[in-house]
C-alpha positions in Angstrom: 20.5 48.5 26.5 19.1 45.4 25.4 21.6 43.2 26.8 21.1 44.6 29.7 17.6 43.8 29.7 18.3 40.4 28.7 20.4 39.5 31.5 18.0 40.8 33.8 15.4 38.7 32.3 17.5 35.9 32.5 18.5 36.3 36.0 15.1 36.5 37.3 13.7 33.9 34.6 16.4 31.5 36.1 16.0 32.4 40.2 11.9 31.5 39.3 12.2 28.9 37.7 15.1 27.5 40.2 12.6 28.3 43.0 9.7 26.2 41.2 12.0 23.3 40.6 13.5 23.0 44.5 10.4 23.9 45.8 8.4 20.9 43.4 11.2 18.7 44.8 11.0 19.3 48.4 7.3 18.4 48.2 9.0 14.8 47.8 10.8 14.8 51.0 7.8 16.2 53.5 6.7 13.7 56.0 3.0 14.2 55.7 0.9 12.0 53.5 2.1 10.6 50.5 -1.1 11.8 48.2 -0.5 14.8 49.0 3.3 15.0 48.4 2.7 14.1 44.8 -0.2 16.5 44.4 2.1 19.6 45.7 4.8 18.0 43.4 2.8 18.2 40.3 1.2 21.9 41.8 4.6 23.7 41.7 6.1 21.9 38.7 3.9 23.0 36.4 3.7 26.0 38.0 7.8 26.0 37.3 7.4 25.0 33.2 4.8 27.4 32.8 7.1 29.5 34.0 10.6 28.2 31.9 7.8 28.4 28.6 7.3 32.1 30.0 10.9 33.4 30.3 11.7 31.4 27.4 9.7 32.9 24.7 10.8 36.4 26.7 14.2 35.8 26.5 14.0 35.2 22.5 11.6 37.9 21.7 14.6 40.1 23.5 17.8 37.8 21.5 15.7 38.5 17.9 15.9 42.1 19.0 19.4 41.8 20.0 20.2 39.7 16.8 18.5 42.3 14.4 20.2 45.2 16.1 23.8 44.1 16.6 23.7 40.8 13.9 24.9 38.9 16.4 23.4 35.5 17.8 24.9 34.9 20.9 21.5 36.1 22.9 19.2 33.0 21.0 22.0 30.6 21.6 21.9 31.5 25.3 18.4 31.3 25.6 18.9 27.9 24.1 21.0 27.0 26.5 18.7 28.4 29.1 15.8 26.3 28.1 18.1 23.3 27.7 19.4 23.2 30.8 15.8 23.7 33.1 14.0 20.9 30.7 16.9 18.9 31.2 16.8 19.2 35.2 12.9 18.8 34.5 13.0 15.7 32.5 16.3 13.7 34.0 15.8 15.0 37.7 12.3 15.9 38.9 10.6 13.5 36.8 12.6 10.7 37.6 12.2 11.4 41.4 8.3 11.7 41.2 8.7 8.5 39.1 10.3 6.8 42.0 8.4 8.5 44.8 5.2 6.8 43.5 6.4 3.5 42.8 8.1 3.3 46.7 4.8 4.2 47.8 2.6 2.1 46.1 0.9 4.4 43.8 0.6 3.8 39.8 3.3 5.3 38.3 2.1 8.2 36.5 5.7 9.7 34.4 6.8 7.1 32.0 10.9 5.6 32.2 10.8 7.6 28.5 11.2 11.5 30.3 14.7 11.4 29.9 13.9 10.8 26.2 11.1 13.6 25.9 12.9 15.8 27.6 16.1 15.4 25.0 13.7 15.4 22.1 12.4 18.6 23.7 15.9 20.0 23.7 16.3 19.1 19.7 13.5 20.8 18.9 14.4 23.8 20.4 17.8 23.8 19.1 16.1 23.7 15.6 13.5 26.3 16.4 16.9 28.5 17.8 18.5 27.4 14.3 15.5 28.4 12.2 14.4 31.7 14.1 18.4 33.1 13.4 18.2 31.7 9.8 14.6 34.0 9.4 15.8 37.0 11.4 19.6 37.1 9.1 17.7 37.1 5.9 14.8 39.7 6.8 18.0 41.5 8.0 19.7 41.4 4.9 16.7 42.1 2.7 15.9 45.4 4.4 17.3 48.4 2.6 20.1 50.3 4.2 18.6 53.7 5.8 20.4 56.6 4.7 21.1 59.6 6.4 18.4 61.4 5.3 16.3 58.7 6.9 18.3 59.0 9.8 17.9 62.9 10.7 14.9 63.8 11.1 13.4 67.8 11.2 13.3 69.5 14.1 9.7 70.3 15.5 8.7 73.5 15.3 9.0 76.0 17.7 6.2 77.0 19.7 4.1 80.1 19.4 4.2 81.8 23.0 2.1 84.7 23.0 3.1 87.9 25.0 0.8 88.9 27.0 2.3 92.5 27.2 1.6 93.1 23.6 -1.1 95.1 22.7 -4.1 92.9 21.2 -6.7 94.3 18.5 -10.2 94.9 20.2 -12.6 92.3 19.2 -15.1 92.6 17.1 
């Protein structure tokens, strides 16, 4: 089941952010003013990493689920890979085009030439966050006891009492 709702999250984690991205980068191309083009820019791109930071932290509440259920990892790796590759498109593609965009039109470049760099630091750091969160959730794993099976069935409830009401009560008192 979880799986399940992972790739659900995933798919509509990556269609939003997606949309955020194109949409940030069309604001580039529209004909009207120039000041306005980079403030719709920066609008719906950090609307979009709010967004990535959103799904993202979803998506690995949901994998250390999946990893403490199943013991397997594949669902953080994936949401590393997730993260990478929108911060990546962020930092090498959308910043470098508002980067460019402002210096053809004569405004101050505000993205330094280092957001390639950031955004592959960013990508590190995540990876040892996605390292570090499997190494935590394998140990608490193993240090929990084993349940038995007397852990594992529980009593039934019991039944309820349904009165008759054909019987014959006592007269109150």
């Amino acid at each position: 089941m979880w799986n399940r709702v992972y790739w659900a999250v995933s798919v509509v984690g990556s269609f939003t952010v997606a949309f955020f991205a194109i949409y940030a980068y069309r604001w580039l191309q529209s004909i009207g003013s120039p000041n306005a083009a980079v403030e719709g820019f920066y609008y719906y791109s950090w609307l979009g990493w709010i967004a990535l930071l959103i799904f993202s932290a979803m998506l690995l509440v949901i994998a250390n689920i999946i990893l403490w259920q199943t013991r397997h990892a594949w669902a953080i790796w994936t949401t590393l890979l997730y993260f990478a590759v929108f911060t990546l498109v962020w930092y090498f593609g959308l910043k470098t085009s508002v980067r460019q965009f402002e210096l053809a039109n004569g405004f101050p470049a505000s993205v330094s030439a280092l957001a390639p760099f950031i955004g592959v630091v960013l990508c590190v750091i995540a990876g040892a966050i996605a390292y570090l969160d499997q190494f935590v959730v394998v140990r608490l794993v193993e240090r929990m006891p084993p349940m038995t099976m007397a852990e594992v069935e529980t009593e039934p409830l019991p039944q309820p009492e349904i009165e008759d009401e054909n019987e014959e009560k006592p007269p109150a008192e």
